[in-house]
N, C-alpha and C positions, 0 to 999 in steps of 0.2 A: 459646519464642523471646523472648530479651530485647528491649526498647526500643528503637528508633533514633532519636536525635534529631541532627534536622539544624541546624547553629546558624550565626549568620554572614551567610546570602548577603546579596549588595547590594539584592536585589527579587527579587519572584515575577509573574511573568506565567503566570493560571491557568487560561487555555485558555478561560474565559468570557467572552461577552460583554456590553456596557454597563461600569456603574461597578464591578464587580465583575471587571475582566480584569486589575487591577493589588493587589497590596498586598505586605506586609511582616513580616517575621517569623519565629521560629524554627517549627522541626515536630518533632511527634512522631509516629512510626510504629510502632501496637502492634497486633500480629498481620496486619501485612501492611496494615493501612491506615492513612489519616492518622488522628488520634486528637485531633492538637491541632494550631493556628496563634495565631502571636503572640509570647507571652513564656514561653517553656520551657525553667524549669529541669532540667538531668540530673538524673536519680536513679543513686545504686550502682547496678551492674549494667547500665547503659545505655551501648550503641555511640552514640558522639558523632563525627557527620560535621561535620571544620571546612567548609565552605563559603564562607571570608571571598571576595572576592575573585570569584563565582561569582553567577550568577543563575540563579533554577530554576524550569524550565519541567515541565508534565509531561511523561511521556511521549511520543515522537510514535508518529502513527500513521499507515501507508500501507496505503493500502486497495486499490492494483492492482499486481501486479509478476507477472512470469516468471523465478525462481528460474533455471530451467533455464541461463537465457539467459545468467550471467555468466560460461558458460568460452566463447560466441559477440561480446564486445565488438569493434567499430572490423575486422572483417570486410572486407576493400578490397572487394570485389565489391557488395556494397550499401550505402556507406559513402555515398555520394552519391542515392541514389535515394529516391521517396518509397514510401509505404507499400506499394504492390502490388509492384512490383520489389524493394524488401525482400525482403518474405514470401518471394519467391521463391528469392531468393538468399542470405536467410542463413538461416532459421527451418526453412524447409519442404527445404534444401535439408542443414543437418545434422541435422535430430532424431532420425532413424534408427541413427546412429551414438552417439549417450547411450547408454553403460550405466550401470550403479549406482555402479561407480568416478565416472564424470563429473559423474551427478547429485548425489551426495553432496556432490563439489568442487566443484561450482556453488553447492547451497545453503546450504553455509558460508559461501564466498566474499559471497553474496550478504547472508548475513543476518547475518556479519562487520561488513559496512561498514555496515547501517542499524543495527546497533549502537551502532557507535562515533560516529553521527552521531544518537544519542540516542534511535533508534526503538525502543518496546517491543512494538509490537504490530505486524503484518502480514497482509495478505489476499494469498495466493499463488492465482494463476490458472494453474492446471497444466493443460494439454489434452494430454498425451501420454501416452493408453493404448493399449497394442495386446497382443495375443496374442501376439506375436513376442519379446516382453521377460520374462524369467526370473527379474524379480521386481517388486517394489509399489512403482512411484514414489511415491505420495502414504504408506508407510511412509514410506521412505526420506527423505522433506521431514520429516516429522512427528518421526520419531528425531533430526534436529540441532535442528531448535525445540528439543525437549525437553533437550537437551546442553546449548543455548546459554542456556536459558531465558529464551527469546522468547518470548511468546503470538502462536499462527500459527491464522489461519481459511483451512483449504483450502478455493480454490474448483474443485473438480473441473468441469475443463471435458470438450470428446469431441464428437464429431460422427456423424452419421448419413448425412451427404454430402459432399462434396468439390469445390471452386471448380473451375473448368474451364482458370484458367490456370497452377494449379499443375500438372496434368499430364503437360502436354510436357516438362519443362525438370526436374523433380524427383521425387526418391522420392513417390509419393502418402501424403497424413496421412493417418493411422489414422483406420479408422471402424468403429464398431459398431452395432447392432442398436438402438430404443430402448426396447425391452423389455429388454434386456441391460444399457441406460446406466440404467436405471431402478434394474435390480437392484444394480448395481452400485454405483451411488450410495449406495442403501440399505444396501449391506452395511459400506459406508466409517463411515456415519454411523452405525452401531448402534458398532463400533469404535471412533470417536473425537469424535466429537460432544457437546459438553455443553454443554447449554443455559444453564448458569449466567450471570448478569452479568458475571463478573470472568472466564468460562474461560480456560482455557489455551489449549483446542483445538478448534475449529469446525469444521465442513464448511457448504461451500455449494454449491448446485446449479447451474454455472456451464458449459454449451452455448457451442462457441466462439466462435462469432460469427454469431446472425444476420442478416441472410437466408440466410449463404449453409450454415452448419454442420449445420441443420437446417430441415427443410421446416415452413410453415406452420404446418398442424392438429398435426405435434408439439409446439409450443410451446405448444398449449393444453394435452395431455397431460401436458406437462413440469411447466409450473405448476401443476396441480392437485394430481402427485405431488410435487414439493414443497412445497406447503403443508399437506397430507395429513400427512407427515413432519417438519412445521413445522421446516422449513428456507430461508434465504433464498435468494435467485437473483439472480445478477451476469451480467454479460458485456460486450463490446465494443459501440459502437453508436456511430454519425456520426461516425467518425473524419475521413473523407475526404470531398467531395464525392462519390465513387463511391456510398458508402450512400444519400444524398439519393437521385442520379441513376436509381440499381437500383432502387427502391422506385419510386419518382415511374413509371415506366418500368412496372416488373412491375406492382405495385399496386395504383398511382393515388393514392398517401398517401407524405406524408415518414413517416421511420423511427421518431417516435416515437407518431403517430396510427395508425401501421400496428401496432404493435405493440402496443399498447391495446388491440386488437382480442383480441389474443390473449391477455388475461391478464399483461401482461408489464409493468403499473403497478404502483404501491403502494409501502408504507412497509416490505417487505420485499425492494422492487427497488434495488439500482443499479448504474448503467453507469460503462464507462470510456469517457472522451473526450469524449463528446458535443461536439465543437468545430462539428460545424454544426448548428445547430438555428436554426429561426426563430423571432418572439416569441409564435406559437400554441404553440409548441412548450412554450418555457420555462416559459411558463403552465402549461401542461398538466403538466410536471415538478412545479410547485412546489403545483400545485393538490394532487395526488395523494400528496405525500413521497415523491414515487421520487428516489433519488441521484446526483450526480456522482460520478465518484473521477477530480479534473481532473488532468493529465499534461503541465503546462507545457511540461518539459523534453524528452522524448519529441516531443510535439507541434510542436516549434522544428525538432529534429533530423531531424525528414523533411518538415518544411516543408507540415504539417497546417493551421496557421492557430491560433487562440489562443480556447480554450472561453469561453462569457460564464459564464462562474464568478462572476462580481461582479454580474454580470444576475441569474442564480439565485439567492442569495443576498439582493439586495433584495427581490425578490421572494416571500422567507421560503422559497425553497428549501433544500433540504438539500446543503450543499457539503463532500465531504473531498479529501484532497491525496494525488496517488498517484505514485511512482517509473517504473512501469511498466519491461519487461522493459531488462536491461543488454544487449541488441543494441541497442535504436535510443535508451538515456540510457545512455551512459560511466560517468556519473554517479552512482551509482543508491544516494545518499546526500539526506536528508530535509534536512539543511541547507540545500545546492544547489537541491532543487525548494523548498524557501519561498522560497530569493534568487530565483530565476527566476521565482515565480509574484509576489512583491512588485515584478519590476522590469517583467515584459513585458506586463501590465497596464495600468502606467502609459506602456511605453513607445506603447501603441497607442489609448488610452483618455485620457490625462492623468495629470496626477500627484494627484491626487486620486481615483484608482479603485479603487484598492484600500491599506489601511495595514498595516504589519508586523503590527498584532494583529489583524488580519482574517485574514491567512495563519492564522497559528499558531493561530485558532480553529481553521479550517479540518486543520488538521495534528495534532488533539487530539481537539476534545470533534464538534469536525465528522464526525471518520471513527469515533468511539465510536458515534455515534448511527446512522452509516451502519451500519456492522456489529453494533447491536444490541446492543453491550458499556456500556450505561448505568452502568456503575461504575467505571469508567476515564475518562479523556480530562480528568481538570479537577484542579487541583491544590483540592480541599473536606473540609472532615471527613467522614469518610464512608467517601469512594473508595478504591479501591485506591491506592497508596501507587506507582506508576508514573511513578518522578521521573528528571528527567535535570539533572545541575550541568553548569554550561558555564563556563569559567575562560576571566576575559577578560583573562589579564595577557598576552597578546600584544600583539607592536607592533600589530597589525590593529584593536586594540579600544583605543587609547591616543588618549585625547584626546575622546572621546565623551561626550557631552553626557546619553544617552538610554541607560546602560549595559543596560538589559531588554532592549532591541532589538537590542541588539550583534548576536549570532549571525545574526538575518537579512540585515539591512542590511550586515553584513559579509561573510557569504557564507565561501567558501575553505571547506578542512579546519580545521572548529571543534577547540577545547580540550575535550575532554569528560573531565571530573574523575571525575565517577559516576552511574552510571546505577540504578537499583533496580527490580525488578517486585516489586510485591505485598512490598515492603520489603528485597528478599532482592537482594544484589548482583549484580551482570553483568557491568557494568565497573569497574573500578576504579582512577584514576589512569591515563585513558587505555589500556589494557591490559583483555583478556577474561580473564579468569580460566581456565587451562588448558588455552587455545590457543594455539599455536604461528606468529602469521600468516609466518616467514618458510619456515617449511615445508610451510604454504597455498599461500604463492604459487608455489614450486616444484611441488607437485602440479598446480596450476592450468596452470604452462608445461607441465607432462608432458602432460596432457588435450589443450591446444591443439596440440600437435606431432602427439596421435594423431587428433584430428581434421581435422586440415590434409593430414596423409598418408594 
């Protein structure tokens, strides 16, 4: 593989923090990582990326979504409702109807868009196995990563029980055995799993939601066999006052002292949401390096309330930035959740709560560290070479004072010029290489009409 060198851009914001989150410079990129910063000259033989005009960030990273979810967007039946009503009516109410055609078109659709909004890495939280389906969703995720050349860490989620008000009103989720989800898991991870810094492909051990997906004394089960497997473990937890209320109720413990109990801390945990927790709690996160993967935009849109990610965080917690599924974020673009998480911070907090390169740590070397990818997330000699250019010659970005910060503070459907994993193009000039999005988005209306009928 020859050289890349990137020459030109206006600044680099490098996903670290302190004095070291800003500087300047050309790169070079040989054999998939950075090699060089500064002053680099081409050699013969060397791909030369102009970048004038362009500020480069690394990679983003989103560490919580459901793939599945983006042929289920702006659904009118729970368009309005918050999280349990949701569930009800849009999640739990078509999953059954996904086949391979839908899921395929979903997780294009899906890891299209964090594409082009400069994402190279992904944590996909897939909970829909069942017996009744005639082939391997988490194949099926894993073969477009591998098309689109994303780096994707599955988190295989699955349950053992099933909530009491999904019920009445919906197809019941799929449940299995956990001796079954055990094996299962394991057979996933021997498959695709690589423990490497820079992988491509991860699995995580990811139960959909406690309390209610699995009982108790599994969770201790569960944890053991994943660390056995030396594989991490994610899931959902304090989205809503409901979790508080359930635990406090069943338990006698909020949901993150209860679940301590069981194995369910540590620097190979983290959660999505946590938007309630109290300051025993946050302590208790940051004491231990277990994760957020905070969900701004999600969290607005069913009227959740707003994670203390910035609490975490001073704290010396471990904070990354997640899209989470496209039913309850339209959105489900990393540009969007950094504007959102830059702005509804401060809009509840002050305007000193959080600053543009606190996000974008969080959206970088925040979610490398959560997912255990130490050689990604920071623009350093070194690292994998997982850049994104953002071209500010839009009217959006004219007149700016702080061109680095553009893309946040700006918000909208960014300019993205080019993207690289591990040096090797993705995007280019705006455009995926070999996709076709407007006969995407026609498959994608096909899916919705057959799901709607």
């Amino acid at each position: 593989m020859n050289d890349v060198v990137i020459r030109g851009a206006v600044g680099i914001l490098t996903g670290l923090s302190g004095p070291g989150e800003r500087t300047v410079g050309d790169l070079r990129i040989r054999d998939g990582r950075i090699a060089a910063i500064g002053t680099v000259a081409p050699a013969p033989g060397d791909r030369v990326i102009d970048a004038a005009g362009c500020v480069l960030y690394p990679g983003l990273i989103s560490t919580h979504h459901h793939l599945f979810q983006s042929v289920l967007k702006g659904v009118r039946a729970g368009i309005d409702l918050p999280l349990e009503g949701w569930l009800r009516t849009v999640p739990y109410s078509y999953w059954h109807k996904l086949d391979e055609d839908a899921l395929e078109v979903a997780a294009t659709v899906g890891l299209a868009e964090l594409l082009l909004s400069g994402t190279t890495t992904i944590a996909d939280h897939h909970y829909l196995f069942t017996e009744d389906y005639g082939f391997d969703p988490a194949a099926v995720i894993f073969k477009v990563a591998e098309k689109l050349g994303i780096r994707l860490v599955l988190c295989r989620g699955g349950a053992t029980q099933g909530r009491d008000f999904d019920i009445p009103h919906t197809q019941p989720m799929p449940k299995e055995g956990l001796d079954a989800m055990i094996r299962r898991v394991g057979d996933l991870a021997a498959r695709f799993n690589d423990p490497a810094p820079d992988a491509m492909r991860r699995v995580v051990f990811a139960p959909t939601t406690p309390p209610w997906s699995v009982l108790p004394d599994e969770l201790d089960v569960i944890a053991a066999a994943a660390r056995e497997m030396k594989l991490r473990m994610h899931s959902h937890l304090s989205e809503t006052h409901v979790y508080v209320d359930f635990c406090l109720e069943k338990f006698g413990k909020r949901p993150i002292h209860w679940i301590a109990d069981h194995g369910w801390l540590g620097d190979d945990v983290w959660f999505a949401h946590l938007v309630h927790l109290d300051e025993t709690e946050l302590r208790r996160l940051a004491e231990t390096a277990t994760g957020m993967a905070h969900c701004p935009q999600s969290n607005c849109r069913l009227g959740s309330g707003v994670a203390a990610a910035d609490r975490l965080a001073r704290l010396g917690g471990r904070v990354s930035l997640a899209v989470d599924g496209a039913a309850s974020n339209e959105s489900c673009d990393m540009i969007s959740e950094m504007h959102c998480a830059w702005q509804v911070h401060r809009a509840v907090k002050g305007a000193q709560a959080v600053r543009a390169e606190d996000v974008l740590h969080w959206a970088t070397a925040g979610g490398a560290d959560v997912l255990g990818l130490p050689a990604v997330g920071t623009v350093e000699i070194g690292k994998a070479a997982d850049l994104a250019l953002f071209d500010l010659s839009q009217p959006r970005y004219a007149g700016l004072h702080d061109p680095l910060i553009g893309p946040i503070i700006g918000g909208g459907g960014a300019r993205l010029r080019h993207l690289l994993v591990a040096g090797r193009p993705v995007v280019e000039n705006g455009a995926i290489p070999g996709l076709d999005l407007a006969a995407l988005s026609h498959r994608a209306a096909g899916v919705v009409r057959r799901l709607a009928a």
